[in-house]
N, C-alpha and C positions, 0 to 999 in steps of 0.2 A: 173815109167818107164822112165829110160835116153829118151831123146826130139833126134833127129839127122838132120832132116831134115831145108833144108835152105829157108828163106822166106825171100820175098821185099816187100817194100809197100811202103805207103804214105797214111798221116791224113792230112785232112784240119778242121783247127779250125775258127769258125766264130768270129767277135767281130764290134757287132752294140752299140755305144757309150761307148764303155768299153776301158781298160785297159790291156789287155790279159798279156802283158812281159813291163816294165817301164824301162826306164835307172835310173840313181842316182839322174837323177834332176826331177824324176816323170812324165816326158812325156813319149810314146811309143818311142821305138828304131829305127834308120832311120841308114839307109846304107850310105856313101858319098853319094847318088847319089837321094837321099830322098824317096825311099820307105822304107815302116813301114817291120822291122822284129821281129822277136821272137830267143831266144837262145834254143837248145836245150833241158836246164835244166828246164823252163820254161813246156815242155811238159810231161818231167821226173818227174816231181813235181806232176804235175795232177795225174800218174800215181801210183805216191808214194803214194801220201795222198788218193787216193781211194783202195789202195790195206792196208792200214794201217786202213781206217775206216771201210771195208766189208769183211776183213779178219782177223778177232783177233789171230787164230792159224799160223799166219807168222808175220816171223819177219822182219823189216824195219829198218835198221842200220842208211842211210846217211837222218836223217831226224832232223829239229830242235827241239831239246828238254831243256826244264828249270830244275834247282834244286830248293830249296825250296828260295832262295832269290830272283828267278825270273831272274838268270842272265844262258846266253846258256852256253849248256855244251860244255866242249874239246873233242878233239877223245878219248883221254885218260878216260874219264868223263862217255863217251855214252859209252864206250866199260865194262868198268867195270859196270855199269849198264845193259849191258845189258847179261854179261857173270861173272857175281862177282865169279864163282868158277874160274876163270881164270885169273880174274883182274892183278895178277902180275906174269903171265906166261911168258916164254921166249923160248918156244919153236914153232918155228915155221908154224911146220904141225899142231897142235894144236890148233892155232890161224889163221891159213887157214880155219881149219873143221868148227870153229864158225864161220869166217866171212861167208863160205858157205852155213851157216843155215840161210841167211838172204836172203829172195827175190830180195829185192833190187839190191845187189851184185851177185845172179846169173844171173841178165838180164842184169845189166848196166856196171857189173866190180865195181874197187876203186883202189885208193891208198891209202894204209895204213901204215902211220908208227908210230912208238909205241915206247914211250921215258922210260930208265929205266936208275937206275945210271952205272952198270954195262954190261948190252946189250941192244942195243936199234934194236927192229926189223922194218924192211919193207919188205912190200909184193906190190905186184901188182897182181891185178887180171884184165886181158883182158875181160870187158863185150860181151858177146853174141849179145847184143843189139845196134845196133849204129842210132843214131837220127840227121839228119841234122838240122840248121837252120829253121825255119820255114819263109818265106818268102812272102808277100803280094802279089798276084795274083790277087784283084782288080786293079782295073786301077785307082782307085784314092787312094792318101794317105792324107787326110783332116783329121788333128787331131787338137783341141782345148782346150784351160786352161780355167778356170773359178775362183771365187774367191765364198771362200764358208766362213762362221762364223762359232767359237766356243763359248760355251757357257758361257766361259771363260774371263775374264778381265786379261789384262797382269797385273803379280806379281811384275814387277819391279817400285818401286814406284820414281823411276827417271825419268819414263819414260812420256812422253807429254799424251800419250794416256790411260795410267793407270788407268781412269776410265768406258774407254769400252773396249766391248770386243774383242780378236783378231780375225783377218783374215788370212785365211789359202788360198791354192790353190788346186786343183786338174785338170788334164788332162786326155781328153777322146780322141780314135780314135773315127771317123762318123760310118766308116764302114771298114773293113779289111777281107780278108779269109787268113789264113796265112796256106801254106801249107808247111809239112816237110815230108824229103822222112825219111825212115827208111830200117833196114835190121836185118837180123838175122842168123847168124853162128855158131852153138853151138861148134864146132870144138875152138872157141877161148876159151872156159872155162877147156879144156880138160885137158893140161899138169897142170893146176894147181890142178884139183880136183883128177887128179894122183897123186900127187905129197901130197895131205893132207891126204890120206889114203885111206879103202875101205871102209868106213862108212862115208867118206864125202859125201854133197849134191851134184848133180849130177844136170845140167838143163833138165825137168823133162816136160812130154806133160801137167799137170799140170798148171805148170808157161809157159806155154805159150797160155794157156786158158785163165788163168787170166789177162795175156798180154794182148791178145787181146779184153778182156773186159771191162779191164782199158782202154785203146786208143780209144774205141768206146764209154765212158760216163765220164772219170776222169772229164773233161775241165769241163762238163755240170755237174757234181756231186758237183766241189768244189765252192761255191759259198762265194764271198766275195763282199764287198764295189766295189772296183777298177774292180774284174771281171766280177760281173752284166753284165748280155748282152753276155757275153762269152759260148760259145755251140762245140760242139763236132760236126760237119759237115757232114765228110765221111770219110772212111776208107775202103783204095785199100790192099787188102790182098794177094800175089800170092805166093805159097806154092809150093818150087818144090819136084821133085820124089828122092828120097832116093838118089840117083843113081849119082842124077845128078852134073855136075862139072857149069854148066851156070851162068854166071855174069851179070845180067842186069842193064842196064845205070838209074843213078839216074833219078825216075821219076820225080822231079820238072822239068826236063826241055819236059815230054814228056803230060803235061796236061795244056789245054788252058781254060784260061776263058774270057766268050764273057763279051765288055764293056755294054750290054742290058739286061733288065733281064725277062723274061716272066712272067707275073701275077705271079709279085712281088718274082722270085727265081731266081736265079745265073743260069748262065746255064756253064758246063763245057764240054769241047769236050775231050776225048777218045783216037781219031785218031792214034797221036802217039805212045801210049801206046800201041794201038791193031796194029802196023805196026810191033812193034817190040813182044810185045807178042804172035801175031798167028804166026811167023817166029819160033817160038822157041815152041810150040805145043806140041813135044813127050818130053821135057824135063820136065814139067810141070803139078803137078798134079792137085792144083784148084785155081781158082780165083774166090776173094770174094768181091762185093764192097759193103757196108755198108754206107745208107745214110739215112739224115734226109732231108725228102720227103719234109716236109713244107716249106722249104730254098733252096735248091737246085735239078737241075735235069740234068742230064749227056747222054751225046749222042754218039755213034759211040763205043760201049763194044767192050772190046776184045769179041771171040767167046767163047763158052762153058762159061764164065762170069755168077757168081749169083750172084743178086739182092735181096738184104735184108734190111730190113729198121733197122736206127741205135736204 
């Protein structure tokens, strides 16, 4: 069943000694102005690889994959793996209808383009799904390197130290909640999935179940080295009525976090969210917030607001 209806939200991701998003020299990401952020893709990622390991029946196009020498594939590379009866198509509705069989690209969009000697195709697909920044909402940004051993002796027999072994580095944040707003418009997938035929994928109530079950465990499901300590928070879900045309303002700036924490949990305030969410009442069919009770607790709900634990 085609999905129609438009939802806002906002996830906060925790990260106690971890890594959540790195830049290229391995430390967390810092704004000019030195708070720790996260990139959107960062949270797209969690989403991908838990929709990829708890859903084998859907497909996941923008994800990294090896061939048998261990080196990643091209677009060209993943597309013909993952469509070989199509591999040197040049038709474009065609090549719309597969990328639309892919989860990924019904919630997030892509741009694709596709190199041939004789026509080379591009599409763009407008995601449904748009994901801010994710931004640090504690008050401190206290991140630190360390120097960790491998188990390894350097190969280079020039070298002074050649007969121990090397040292590496790794960087942790202390403590971070990074929170990112989110939104969702299925009206932006529309003229394309018109446009691939009547048997193209369609964004579906479906995928956006899974959406939201991804967003409330991917962070805490994908467990690696650097994100150890990394968890899935809470997640503001508000679902409007069919009907409705309402625009509401990015919640990263309508959710506070106190710098104190009560037997050892975050405390977040509400306030502005319910000033501007009970204003807006009959447009509105539910709000959902979803949290993980042992870490954090939230005061001042919008009204009619349910409480679920993540």
């Amino acid at each position: 069943m085609t999905y129609s209806k438009r939802i806002f939200g906002a996830a906060i991701v925790k990260a106690i000694n971890a890594n959540y998003n790195a830049d290229f020299s391995g430390q967390p990401r810092t704004l000019p102005n030195g708070v720790v952020y996260a990139t959107d893709k960062a949270l797209k990622y969690a989403v991908k690889n838990f929709l990829k390991e708890n859903y084998s029946s859907e497909k996941v196009f923008y994800f990294k994959r090896f061939n048998e020498d261990f080196i990643p594939f091209s677009l060209d590379d993943a597309f013909s793996k993952a469509f070989p009866e199509h591999k040197d198509e040049k038709d474009k509705k065609l090549i719309a209808k597969d990328l639309l069989s892919c989860i990924d690209i019904r919630l997030f969009g892509a741009t694709f383009a596709k190199k041939s000697k004789t026509n080379n195709v591009a599409i763009s697909v407008h995601g449904p799904v748009q994901i801010t920044h994710g931004i640090n909402i504690w008050h401190e940004n206290n991140f630190y390197s360390e120097q960790i051993m491998s188990p390894f002796r350097n190969p280079n027999e020039n070298s002074e130290d050649n007969s121990a072994t090397t040292l590496g580095r790794q960087s942790r944040l202390h403590e971070g909640h990074y929170l990112h707003h989110f939104s969702v418009n299925p009206k932006n997938l529309e003229d394309i999935t018109e446009l691939a035929g009547k048997d193209a994928k369609a964004l579906s109530a479906e995928d956006i179940s899974k959406l939201k079950e991804a967003l409330q465990k991917g962070v805490t499901y994908y467990d690696s080295a650097a994100k150890a300590g990394c968890e899935n928070e809470l997640l503001i879900w508000v679902t409007l009525k069919s009907e409705s045309k309402l625009v509401l303002p990015n919640f990263t700036q309508l959710l506070k976090m106190s710098k104190e924490k009560v037997d050892g949990k975050v405390q977040l305030d509400l306030s502005d969210l319910k000033t501007v969410v009970d204003a807006n009442t009959p447009e509105i069919e539910t709000i959902e917030i979803y949290l993980n009770k042992a870490s954090i607790e939230v005061k001042n709900m919008p009204e009619n607001a349910t409480l679920k634990s993540l």
